[in-house]
C-alpha positions in Angstrom: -6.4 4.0 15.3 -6.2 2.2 11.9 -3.3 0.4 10.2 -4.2 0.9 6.4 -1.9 -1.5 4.2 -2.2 -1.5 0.5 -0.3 -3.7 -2.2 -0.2 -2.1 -5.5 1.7 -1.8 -8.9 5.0 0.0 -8.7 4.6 2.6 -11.3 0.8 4.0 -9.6 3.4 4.5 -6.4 3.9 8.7 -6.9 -0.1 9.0 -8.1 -1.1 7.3 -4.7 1.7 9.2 -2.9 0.1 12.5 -4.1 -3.3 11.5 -3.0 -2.4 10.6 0.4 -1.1 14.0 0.4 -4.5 15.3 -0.4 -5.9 13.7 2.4 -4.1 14.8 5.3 -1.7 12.2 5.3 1.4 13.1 7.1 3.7 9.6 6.7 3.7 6.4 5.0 5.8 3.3 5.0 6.8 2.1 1.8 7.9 -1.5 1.1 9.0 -3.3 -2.4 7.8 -6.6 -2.2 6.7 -9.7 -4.6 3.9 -11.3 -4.6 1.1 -12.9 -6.7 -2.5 -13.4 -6.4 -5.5 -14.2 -8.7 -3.1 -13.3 -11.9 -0.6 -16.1 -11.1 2.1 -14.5 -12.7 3.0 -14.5 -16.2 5.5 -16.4 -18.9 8.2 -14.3 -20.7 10.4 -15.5 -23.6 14.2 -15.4 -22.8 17.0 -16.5 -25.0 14.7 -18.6 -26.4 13.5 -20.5 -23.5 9.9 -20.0 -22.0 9.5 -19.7 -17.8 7.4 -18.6 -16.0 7.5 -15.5 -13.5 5.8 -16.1 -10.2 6.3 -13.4 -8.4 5.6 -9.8 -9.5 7.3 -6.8 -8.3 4.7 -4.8 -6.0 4.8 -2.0 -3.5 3.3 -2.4 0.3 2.2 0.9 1.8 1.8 1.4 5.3 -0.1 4.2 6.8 -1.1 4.5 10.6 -4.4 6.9 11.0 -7.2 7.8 13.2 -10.4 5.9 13.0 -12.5 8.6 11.6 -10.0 8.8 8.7 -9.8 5.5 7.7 -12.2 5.1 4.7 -10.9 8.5 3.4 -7.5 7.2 3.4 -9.0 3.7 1.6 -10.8 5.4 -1.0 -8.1 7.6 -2.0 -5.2 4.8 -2.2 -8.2 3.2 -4.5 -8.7 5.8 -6.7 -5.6 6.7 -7.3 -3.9 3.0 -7.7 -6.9 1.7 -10.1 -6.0 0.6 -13.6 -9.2 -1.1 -14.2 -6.7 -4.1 -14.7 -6.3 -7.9 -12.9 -3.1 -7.2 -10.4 -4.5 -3.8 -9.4 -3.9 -5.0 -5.7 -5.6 -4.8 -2.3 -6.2 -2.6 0.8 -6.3 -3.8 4.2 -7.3 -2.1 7.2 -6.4 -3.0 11.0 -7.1 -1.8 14.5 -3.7 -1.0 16.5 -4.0 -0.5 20.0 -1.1 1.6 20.3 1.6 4.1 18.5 4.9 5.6 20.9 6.7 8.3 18.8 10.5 7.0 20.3 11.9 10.7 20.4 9.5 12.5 22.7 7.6 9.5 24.6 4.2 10.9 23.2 2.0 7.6 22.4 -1.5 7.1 21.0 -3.1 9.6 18.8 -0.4 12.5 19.8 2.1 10.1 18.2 0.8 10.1 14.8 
């Protein structure tokens, strides 16, 4: 199984959402965080003063799949979160050794 995490813009959020759905996806984990990378933030004009804004508001998506469906599940999160723009985001993709579904006690693959 495959942990597929993916940081991207807030607003791309339902387009992404609607792809995984295309897919096969069944359940995702979704996360507002802040972060930066490459685009280091920005400076904004307020009251007059200049600062500077570190940290951008971002979404974390967490999806847990089987390995065979991993790259489909990457490329459509890409697709669909692309703006063509710096601060698109990334995708990262784990193993996990296991998954227990709490209610019934099923674990591995049946718990997905």
């Amino acid at each position: 199984m495959k942990k597929v995490e993916a940081i991207i813009k807030p607003f791309k959020l339902d387009e992404v959402k609607e792809a995984l759905g295309a897919v096969g996806v069944q359940g995702i984990t979704v996360t507002e965080v802040k972060g930066f990378g490459r685009q280091r933030g920005h400076t904004e004009l307020y009251r007059g003063a200049e600062y500077v804004v570190d940290f951008l508001p971002k979404v974390k998506l967490e999806v847990i799949v089987k390995d065979d469906h991993a790259a489909q599940v990457v490329e459509a999160i890409a697709s669909a979160a692309k703006t063509g723009r710096i601060g698109d985001g990334k995708i990262f993709v784990t193993s996990v050794e296991d998954v227990v579904r709490i209610r019934t006690g099923e674990t591995g693959e049946e718990a997905l």
